[in-house]
Wavefront OBJ file of the C-alpha trace (Angstrom):
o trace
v -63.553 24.466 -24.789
v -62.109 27.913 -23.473
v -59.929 26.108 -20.728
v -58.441 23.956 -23.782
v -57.545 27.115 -25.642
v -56.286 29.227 -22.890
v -54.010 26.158 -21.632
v -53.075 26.215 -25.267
v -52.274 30.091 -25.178
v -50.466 29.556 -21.858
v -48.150 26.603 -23.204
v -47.400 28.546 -26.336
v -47.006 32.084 -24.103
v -44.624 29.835 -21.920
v -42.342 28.242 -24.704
v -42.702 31.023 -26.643
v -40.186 32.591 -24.296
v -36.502 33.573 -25.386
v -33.970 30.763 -24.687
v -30.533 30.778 -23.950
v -27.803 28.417 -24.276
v -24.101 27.853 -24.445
v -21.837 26.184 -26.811
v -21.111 22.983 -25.960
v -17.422 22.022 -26.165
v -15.510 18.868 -25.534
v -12.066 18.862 -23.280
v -10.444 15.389 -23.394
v -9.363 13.723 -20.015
v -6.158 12.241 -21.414
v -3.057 15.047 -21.763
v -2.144 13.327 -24.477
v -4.818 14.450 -26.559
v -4.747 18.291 -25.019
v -6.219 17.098 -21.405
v -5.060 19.010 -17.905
v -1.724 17.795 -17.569
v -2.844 16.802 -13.910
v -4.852 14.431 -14.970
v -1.727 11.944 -16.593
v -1.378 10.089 -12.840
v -4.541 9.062 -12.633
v -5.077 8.053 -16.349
v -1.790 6.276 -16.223
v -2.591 4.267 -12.928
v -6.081 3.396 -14.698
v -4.576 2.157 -17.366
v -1.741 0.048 -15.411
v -4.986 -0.980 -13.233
v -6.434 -2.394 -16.676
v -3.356 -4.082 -18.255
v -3.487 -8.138 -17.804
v -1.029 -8.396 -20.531
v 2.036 -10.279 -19.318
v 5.074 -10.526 -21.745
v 5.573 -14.091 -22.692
v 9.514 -14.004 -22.662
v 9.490 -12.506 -19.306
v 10.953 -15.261 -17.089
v 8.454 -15.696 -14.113
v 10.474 -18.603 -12.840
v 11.160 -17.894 -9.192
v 12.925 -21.471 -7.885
v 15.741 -21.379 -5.281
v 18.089 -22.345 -8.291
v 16.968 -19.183 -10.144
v 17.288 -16.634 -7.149
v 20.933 -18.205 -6.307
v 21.957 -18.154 -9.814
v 20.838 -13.828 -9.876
v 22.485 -13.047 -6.470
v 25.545 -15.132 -7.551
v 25.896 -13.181 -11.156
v 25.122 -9.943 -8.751
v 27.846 -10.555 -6.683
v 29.939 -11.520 -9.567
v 29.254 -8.361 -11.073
v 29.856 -6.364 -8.202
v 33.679 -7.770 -7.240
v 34.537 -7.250 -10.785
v 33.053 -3.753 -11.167
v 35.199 -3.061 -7.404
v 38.253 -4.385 -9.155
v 37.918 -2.027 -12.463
v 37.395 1.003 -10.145
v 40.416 -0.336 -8.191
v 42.342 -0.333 -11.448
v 41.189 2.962 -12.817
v 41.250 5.096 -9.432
v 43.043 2.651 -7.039
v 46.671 3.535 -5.619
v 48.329 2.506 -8.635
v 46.151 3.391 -11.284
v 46.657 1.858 -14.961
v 46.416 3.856 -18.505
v 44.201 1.499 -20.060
v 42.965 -2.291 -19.949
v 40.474 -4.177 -21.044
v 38.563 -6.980 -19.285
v 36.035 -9.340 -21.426
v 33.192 -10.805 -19.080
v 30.032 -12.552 -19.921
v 29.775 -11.707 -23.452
v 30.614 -8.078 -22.509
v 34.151 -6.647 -23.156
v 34.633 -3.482 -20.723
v 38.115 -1.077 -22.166
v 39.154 1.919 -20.496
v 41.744 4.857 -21.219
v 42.881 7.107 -18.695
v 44.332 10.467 -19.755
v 45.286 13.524 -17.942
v 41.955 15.285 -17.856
v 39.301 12.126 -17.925
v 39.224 8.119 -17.892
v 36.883 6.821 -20.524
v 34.930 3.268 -20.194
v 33.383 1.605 -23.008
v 31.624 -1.255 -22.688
v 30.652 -3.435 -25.157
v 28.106 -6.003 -25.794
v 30.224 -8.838 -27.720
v 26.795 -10.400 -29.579
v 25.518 -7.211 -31.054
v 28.400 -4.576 -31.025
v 26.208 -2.221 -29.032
v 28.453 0.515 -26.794
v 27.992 1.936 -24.557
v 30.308 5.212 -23.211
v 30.718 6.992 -19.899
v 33.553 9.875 -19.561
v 34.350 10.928 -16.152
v 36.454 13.500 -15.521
v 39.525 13.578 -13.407
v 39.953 16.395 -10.624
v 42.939 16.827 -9.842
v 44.175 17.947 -6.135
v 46.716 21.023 -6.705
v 46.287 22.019 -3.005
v 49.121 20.853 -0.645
l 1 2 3 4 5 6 7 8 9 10 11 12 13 14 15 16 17 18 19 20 21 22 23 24 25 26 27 28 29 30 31 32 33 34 35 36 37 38 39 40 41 42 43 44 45 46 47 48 49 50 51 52 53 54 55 56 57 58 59 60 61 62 63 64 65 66 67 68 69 70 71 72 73 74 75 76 77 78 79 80 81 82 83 84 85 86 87 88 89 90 91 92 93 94 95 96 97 98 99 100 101 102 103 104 105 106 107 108 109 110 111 112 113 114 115 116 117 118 119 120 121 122 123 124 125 126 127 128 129 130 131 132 133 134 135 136 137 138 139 140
């Protein structure tokens, strides 16, 4: 019966003993929510990694029809932007014109300090404007 009570004065003598601890606190992973901005790579590619969501309007159609049909409107797209450059900055440059194009009407103006393209999206009325500035070569 004396073991029992000095095991029991031993236990008590041991956790008896002053603890110490720290506050726990919580730092999220995601930056979003106040996270090392480090971390926004990796939590981006895991999410990316996660996504099976596939838009349903996205045209996954790959036929040799399709792919002609792009690289033809690509090529299409590329003579004509070649021949508004031509007419803006070419050697006989024009004031202003206006070219209409696939449901997309492209005007430009030319003044003596900038040229100034709009182009326009004839469905929705959406514009879109770039300004580019002329320099002008007053060395000889």
């Amino acid at each position: 019966m004396l073991n029992w009570r000095l095991g029991l004065l031993a236990c008590a003598l041991a956790y008896g003993a002053p603890v110490a601890a720290q506050d726990i606190t919580y730092e999220p992973v995601s930056p979003t929510f106040g996270g090392n901005p480090f971390n926004s790579q990796h939590v981006l590619g895991v999410a990316n990694a996660n996504n099976d969501f596939r838009d349903p309007r996205a045209s996954s159609s790959n036929s040799q029809a399709d792919i002609f049909a792009r690289q033809l409107q690509s090529r299409l797209l590329s003579a004509l932007s070649s021949q508004i450059v031509d007419a803006i900055f070419g050697e006989n440059p024009q004031e202003s014109g206006t070219i209409s194009f696939g449901g997309q009407t492209i005007e430009f103006t030319r003044s003596l300090e900038e040229v100034t393209i709009i182009i326009r999206d004839d469905a929705t009325g959406e514009e879109t404007r770039i300004v580019v500035p002329l320099f002008i070569d007053v060395g000889g």
